[in-house]
C-alpha positions as CSV (number, residue, x, y, z in Angstrom):
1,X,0.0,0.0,0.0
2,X,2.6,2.4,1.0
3,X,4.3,1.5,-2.7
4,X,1.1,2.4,-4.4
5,X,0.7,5.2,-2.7
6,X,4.1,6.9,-3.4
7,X,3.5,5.8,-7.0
8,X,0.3,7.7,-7.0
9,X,2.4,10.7,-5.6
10,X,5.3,10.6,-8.0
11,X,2.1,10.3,-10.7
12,X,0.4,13.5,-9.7
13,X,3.8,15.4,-8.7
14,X,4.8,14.7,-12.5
15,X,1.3,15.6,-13.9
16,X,1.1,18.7,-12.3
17,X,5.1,19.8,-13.7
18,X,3.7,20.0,-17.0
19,X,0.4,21.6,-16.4
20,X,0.8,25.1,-16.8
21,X,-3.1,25.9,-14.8
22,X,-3.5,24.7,-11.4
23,X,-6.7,22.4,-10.7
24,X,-8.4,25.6,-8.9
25,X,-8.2,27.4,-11.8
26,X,-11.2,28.5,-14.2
27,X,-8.9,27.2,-17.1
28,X,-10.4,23.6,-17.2
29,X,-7.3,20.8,-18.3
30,X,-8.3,19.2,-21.7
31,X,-6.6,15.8,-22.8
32,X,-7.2,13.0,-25.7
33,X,-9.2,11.2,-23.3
34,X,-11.8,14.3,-22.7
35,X,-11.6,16.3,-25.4
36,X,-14.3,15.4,-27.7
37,X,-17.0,14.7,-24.9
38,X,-16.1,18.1,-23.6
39,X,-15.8,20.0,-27.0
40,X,-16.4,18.4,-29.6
41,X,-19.5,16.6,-28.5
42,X,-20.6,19.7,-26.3
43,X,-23.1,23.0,-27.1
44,X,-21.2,25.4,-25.3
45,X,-18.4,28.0,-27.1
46,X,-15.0,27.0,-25.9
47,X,-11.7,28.7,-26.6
48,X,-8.6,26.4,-26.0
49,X,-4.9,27.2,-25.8
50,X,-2.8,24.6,-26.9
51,X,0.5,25.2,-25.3
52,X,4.1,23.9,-24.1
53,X,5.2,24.2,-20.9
54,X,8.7,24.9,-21.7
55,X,7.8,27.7,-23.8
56,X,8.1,31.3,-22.6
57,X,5.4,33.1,-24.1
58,X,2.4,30.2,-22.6
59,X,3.7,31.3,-19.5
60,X,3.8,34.9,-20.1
61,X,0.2,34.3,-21.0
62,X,-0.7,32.5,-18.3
63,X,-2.5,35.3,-15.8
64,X,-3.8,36.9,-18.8
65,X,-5.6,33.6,-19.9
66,X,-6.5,33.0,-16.2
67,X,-8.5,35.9,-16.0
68,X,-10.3,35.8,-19.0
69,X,-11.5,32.2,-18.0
70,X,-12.6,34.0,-14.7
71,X,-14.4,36.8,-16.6
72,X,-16.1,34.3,-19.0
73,X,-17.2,31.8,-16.7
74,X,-20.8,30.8,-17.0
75,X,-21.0,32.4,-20.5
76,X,-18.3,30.7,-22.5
77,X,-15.6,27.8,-21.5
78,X,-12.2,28.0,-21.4
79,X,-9.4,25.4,-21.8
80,X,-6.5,24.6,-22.2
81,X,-3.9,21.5,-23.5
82,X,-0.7,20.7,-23.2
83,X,-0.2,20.2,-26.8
84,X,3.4,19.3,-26.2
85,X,2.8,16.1,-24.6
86,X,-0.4,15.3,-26.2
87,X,0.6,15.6,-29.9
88,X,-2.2,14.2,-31.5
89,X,-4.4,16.7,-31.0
90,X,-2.2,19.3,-31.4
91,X,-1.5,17.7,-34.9
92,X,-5.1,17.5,-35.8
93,X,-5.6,21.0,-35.1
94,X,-2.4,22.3,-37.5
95,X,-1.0,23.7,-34.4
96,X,2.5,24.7,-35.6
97,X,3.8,27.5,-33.0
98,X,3.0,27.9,-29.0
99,X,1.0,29.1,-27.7
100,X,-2.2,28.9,-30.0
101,X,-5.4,29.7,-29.1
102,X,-8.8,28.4,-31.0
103,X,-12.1,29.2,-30.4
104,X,-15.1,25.9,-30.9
105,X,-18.0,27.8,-32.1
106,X,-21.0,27.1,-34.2
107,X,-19.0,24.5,-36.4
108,X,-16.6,22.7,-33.5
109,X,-14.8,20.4,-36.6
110,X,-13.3,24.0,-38.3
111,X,-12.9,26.0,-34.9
112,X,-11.4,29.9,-35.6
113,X,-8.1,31.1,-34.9
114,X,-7.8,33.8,-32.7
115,X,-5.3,36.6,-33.8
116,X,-5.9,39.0,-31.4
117,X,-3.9,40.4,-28.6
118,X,-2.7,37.9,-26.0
119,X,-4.4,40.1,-23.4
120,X,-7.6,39.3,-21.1
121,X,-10.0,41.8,-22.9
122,X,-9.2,40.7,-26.8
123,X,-9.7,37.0,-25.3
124,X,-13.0,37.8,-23.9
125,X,-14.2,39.8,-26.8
126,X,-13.6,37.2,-29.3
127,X,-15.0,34.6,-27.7
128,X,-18.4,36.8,-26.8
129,X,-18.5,37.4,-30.2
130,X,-18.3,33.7,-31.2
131,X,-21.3,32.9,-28.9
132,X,-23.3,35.9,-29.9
133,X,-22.7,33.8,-33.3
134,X,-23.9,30.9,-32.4
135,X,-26.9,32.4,-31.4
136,X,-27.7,34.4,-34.2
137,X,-27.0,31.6,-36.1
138,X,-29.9,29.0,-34.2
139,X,-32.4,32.0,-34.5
140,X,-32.5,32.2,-38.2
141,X,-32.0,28.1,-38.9
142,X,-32.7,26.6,-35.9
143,X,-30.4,25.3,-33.0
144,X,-27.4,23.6,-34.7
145,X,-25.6,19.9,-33.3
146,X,-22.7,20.6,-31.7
147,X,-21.4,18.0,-34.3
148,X,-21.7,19.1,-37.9
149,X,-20.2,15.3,-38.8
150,X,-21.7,14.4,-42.3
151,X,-21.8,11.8,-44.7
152,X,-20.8,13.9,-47.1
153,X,-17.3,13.8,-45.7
154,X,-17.3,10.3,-46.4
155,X,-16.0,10.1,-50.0
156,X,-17.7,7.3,-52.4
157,X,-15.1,5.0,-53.6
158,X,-15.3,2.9,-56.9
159,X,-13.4,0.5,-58.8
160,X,-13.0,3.7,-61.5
161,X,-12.2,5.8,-59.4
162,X,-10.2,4.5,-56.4
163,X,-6.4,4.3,-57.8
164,X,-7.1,8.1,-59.5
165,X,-8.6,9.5,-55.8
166,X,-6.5,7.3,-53.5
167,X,-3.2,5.7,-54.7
168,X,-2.3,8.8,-57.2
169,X,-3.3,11.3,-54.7
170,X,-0.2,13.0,-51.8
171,X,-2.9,12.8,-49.0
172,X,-3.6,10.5,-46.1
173,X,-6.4,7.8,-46.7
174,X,-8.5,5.8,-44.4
175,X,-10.6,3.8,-46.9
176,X,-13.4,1.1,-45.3
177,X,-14.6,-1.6,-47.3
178,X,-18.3,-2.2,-46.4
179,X,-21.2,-4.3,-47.2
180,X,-24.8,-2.5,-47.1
181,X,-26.0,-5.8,-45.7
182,X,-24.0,-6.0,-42.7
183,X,-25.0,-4.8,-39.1
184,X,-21.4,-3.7,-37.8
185,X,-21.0,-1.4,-40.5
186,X,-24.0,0.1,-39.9
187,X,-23.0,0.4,-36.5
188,X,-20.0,2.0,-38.0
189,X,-21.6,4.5,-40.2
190,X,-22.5,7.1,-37.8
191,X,-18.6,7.1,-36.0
192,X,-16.9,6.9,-39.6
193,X,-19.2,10.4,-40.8
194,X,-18.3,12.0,-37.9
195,X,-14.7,11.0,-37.8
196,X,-14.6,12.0,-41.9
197,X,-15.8,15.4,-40.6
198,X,-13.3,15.8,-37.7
199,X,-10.5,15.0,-39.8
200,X,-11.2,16.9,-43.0
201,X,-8.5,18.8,-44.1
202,X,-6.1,16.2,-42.8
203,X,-6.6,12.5,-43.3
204,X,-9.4,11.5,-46.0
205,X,-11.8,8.8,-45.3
206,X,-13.5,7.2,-47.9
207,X,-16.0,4.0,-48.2
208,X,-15.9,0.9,-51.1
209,X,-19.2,-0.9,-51.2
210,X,-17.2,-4.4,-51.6
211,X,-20.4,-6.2,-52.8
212,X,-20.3,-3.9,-56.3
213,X,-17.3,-3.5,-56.5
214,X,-15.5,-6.4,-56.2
215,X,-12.4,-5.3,-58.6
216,X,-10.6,-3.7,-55.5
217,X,-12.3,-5.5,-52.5
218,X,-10.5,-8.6,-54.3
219,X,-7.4,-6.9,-55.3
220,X,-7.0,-6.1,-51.2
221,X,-8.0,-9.1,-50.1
222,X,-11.0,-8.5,-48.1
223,X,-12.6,-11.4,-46.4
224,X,-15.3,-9.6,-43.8
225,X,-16.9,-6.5,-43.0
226,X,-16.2,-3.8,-42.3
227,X,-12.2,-4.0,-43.1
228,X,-10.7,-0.4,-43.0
229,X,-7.4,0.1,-44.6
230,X,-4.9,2.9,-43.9
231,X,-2.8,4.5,-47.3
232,X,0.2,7.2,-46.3
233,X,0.9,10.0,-47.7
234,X,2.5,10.1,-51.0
235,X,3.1,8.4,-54.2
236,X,1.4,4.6,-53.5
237,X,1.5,1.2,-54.8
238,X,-1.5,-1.3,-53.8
239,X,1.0,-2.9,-51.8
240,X,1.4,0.3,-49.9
241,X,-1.8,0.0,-48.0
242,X,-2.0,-1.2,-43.8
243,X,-4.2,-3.1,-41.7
244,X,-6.4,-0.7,-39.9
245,X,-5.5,-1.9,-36.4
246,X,-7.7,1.2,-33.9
247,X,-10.9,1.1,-32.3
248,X,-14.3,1.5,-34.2
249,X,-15.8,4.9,-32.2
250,X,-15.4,8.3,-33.6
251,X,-12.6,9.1,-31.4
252,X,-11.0,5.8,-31.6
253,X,-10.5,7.0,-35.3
254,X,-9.8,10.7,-35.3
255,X,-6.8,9.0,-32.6
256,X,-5.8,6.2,-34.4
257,X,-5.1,8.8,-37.9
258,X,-3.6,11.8,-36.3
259,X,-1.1,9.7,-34.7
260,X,-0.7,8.5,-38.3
261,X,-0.8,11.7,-39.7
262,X,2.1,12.9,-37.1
263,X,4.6,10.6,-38.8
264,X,4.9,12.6,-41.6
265,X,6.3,15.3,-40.2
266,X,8.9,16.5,-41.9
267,X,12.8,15.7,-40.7
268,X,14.3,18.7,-39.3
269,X,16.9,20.7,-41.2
270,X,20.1,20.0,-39.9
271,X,21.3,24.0,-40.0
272,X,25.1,25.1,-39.6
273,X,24.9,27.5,-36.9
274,X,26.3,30.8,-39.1
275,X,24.8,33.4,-36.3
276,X,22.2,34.7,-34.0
277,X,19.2,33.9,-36.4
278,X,20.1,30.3,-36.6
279,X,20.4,30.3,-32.9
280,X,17.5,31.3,-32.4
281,X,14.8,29.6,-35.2
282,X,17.1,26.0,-35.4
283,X,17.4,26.1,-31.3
284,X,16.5,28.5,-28.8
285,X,12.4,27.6,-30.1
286,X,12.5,23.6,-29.4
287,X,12.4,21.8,-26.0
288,X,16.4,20.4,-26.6
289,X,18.6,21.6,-28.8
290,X,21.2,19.3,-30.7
291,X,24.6,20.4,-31.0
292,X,27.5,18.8,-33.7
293,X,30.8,20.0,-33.8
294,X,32.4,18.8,-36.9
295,X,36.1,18.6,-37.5
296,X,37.6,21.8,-39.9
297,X,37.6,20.8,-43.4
298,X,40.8,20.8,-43.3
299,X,41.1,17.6,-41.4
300,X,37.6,16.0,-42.3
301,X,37.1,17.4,-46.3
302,X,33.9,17.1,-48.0
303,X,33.5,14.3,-48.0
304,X,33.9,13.2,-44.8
305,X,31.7,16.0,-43.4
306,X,28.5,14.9,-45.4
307,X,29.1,12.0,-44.1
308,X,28.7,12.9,-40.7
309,X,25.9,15.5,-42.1
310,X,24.2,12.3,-43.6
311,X,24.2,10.3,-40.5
312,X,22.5,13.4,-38.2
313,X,20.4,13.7,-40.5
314,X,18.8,10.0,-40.5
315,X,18.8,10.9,-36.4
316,X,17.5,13.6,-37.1
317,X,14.3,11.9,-38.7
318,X,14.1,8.7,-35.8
319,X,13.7,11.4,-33.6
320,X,11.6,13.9,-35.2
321,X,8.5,13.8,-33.2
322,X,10.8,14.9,-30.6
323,X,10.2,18.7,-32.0
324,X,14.3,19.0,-31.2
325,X,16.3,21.4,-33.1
326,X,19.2,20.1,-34.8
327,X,22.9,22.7,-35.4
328,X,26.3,21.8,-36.2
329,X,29.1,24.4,-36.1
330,X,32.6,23.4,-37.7
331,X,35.5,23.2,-34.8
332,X,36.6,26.5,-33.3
333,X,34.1,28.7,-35.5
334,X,32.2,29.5,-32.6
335,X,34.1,29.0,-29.6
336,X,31.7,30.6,-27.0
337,X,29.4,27.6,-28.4
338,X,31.8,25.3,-27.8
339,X,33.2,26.7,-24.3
340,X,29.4,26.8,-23.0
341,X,28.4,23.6,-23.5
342,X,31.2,22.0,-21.8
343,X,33.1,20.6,-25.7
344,X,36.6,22.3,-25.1
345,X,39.2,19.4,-25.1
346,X,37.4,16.6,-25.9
347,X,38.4,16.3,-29.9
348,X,36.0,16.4,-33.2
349,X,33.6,15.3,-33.8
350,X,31.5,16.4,-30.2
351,X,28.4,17.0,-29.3
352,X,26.3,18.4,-26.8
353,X,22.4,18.7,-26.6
354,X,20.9,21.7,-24.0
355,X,17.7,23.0,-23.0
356,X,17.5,26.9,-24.0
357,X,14.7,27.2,-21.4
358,X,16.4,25.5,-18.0
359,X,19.8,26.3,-19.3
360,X,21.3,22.6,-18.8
361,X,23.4,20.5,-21.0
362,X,24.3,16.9,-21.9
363,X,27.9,15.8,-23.4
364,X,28.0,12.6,-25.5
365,X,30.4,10.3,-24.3
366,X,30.5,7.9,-26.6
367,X,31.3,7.2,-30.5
368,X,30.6,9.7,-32.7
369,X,28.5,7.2,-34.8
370,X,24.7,6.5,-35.6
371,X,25.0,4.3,-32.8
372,X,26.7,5.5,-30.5
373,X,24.5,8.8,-31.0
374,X,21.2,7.2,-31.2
375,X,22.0,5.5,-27.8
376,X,23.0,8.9,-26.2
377,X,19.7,10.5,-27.5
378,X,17.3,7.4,-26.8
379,X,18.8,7.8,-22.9
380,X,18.0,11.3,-23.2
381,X,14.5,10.9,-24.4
382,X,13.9,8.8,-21.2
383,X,15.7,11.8,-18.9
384,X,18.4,9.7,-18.4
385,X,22.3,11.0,-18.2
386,X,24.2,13.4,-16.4
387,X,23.4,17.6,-17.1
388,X,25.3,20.6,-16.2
389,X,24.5,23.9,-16.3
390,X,25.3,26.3,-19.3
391,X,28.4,28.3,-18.5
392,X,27.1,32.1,-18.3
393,X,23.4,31.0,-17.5
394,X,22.4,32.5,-20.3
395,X,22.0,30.9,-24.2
396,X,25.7,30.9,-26.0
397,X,26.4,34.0,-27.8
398,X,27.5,33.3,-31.8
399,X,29.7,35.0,-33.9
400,X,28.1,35.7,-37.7
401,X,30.2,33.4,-40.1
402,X,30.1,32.4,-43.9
403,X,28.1,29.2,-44.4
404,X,30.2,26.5,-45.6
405,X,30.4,26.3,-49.8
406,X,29.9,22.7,-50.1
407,X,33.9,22.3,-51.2
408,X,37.2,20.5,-50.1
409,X,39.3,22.8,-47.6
410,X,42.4,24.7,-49.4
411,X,45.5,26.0,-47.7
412,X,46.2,29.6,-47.8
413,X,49.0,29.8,-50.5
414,X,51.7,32.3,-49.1
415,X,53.0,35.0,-51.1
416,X,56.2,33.9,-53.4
417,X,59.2,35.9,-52.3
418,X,61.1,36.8,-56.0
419,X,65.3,36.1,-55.0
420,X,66.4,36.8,-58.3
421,X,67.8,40.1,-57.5
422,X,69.9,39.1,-54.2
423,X,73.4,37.6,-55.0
424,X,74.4,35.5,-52.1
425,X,78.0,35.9,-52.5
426,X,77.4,39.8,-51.6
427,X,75.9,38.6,-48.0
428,X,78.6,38.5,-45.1
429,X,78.7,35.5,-43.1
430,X,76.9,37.4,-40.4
431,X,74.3,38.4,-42.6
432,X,74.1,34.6,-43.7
């Protein structure tokens, strides 16, 4: 018991670290698991941050927020999630930046964004606005569901249309293969409509009556119904498609595909830190920040260095969802770099990954290699390893360099000195 207990403890001590609203607050704690009953599935307005709890500007807005929820309370909700740690929804939303603030109005699958002022008033004026909406809106047609899910999300699928709609098309499919005869797809219908409508603009879902169209429902090998297939993003083959392997409710689904969907985020670039703007964008803005040191190209030539570009770069993609920033400076161009993160004396390649919010940093101790640095990370990931803090307490000032051209490393060539003129035999010994 006392085991559980202190389990329970260490729980709730973690959970509240990365909430940035405490529980007495009017700002009520949204999470996958609530979400759509609370929203989605809801009649009231809400307006929701979605937010970090690293970044500096979510807690900058954090009494501003507060007491707009307080002002609004009883008229219109107000929420907030930690989009950091709950990706999925911050991936179905298109959240890119933090922190970003939508307001669930009359049509809760295509909320607004709000673009106002990050201060208490422009909060509470948008979202007064958005409920004087809504009511104008169910006065002239009626009151509206607060879920706008329709079939005609769902897109109709053929055996003439299906490779020009699905496998030639860049976007993310969900296709079910159905039969109008049988009772769980019917018990399907409703959740896949509303989960067409939640995801629109994101993942496409689309339905193949198997029965008529038995071209593709043999070519995929379907044996019962319903059988829902998943097709990536990108160019496809028919051999590209997956086993559908979620739950069958509406937020089973709209889960299932974000998370999908959140694969294909891009790798990150792997910048060379040439100044203050790289800093900044490539590392300063995400939760850790990689650091490379690469030998001078004098001693690792081009080919050696896109080599070691090459293999960050496929770490750089394993680790993606991470949201990490990814530099790499070439040995002793930016030596206040260097000197801060504790690589002085241990040889190139080094690197070191920091936190430009707590100001802490991690050396790698092992090979520079993909797996000796995969290691390092994947113990990182877990908060794993020893930190120290960054010397100066303050993000590493850098000096504004030339990017590297792409090319081998040349020596200077020093000037020629012409000795025709000097006749040696004319020098005294002394002056020899």
């Amino acid at each position: 018991m006392i085991k559980i207990a202190f389990y329970c403890f260490i729980a709730c001590f973690v959970s509240l670290t990365h909430a940035l609203y405490p529980s007495s607050s009017d700002v009520i704690e949204l999470t996958p698991s609530n979400f759509n009953k609370l929203v989605i599935n809801s009649d009231e307005v809400w307006v929701v941050e979605f937010y970090a709890p690293w970044c500096g500007h979510c807690k900058s807005l954090v009494p501003e927020y507060t007491k707009a929820a307080s002002a609004l309370k009883g008229v219109v909700k107000v929420g907030s999630i930690n989009a950091d740690e709950h990706k999925s929804l911050g991936g179905q939303y298109g959240v890119r930046g933090f922190p970003t603030i939508k307001i669930f109005g009359s049509n809760k699958n295509k909320p607004d964004d709000f673009n106002g002022q990050r201060a208490a008033q422009s909060i509470v004026e948008a979202a007064l606005k958005a409920a004087k909406d809504k009511v104008e809106g169910q006065m002239g047609g009626g009151k509206k569901k607060s879920s706008s899910s329709s079939k005609d999300d769902v897109i109709e699928l053929t055996d003439d249309n299906f490779d020009k709609l699905v496998l030639k098309s860049d976007d993310i499919w969900l296709v079910e293969f159905y039969a109008p005869w049988c009772g769980h797809c019917k018990n399907l219908a409703p959740h896949w409509a509303q989960a067409a409508s939640e995801l629109k603009g994101k993942v496409k879902l689309g339905a193949l009556d198997a029965t008529i169209h038995t071209s593709k429902a043999s070519q995929y090998g379907i044996q019962g119904f319903p059988t829902i297939k998943y097709f990536p993003a990108g160019s496809k083959t028919s051999s590209s498609a997956e086993e559908y392997d979620g739950g069958r409710t509406a937020g089973d689904i709209v889960t299932w595909a974000s998370n999908k969907a959140a694969e294909n985020i891009p790798a990150p670039e792997i910048k060379q830190l040439t100044g203050e703007d790289v800093m900044k964008s490539n590392c300063v803005d995400h939760p850790l920040c990689v650091v490379a040191i690469l030998p001078n190209i004098l001693d690792c030539q081009s080919e050696c260095r896109n080599g070691y570009l090459k293999t960050l770069a496929a770490l750089g993609d394993k680790y993606k969802k991470k949201m990490w920033g990814w530099i790499w400076s070439e040995a002793g161009a930016q030596p206040v770099v260097e000197d801060a993160l504790g690589l002085g004396g241990f040889g190139y390649p080094a690197m070191s990954v920091f936190s430009p919010k707590k100001l802490k940093y991690s050396v790698l101790r092992g090979s520079f290699g993909h797996d000796g640095i995969n290691e390092y990370l994947r113990d990182l990931s877990y908060g794993r390893g020893s930190t120290f803090p960054v010397k100066g307490a303050t993000n590493p000032a850098v000096k504004s360099i030339s990017p590297w051209d792409g090319k081998d490393g040349q020596l200077d060539i020093e000037e020629e000195i012409d000795l025709s003129d000097v006749d040696l035999d004319d020098l005294s010994k002394d002056e020899l």
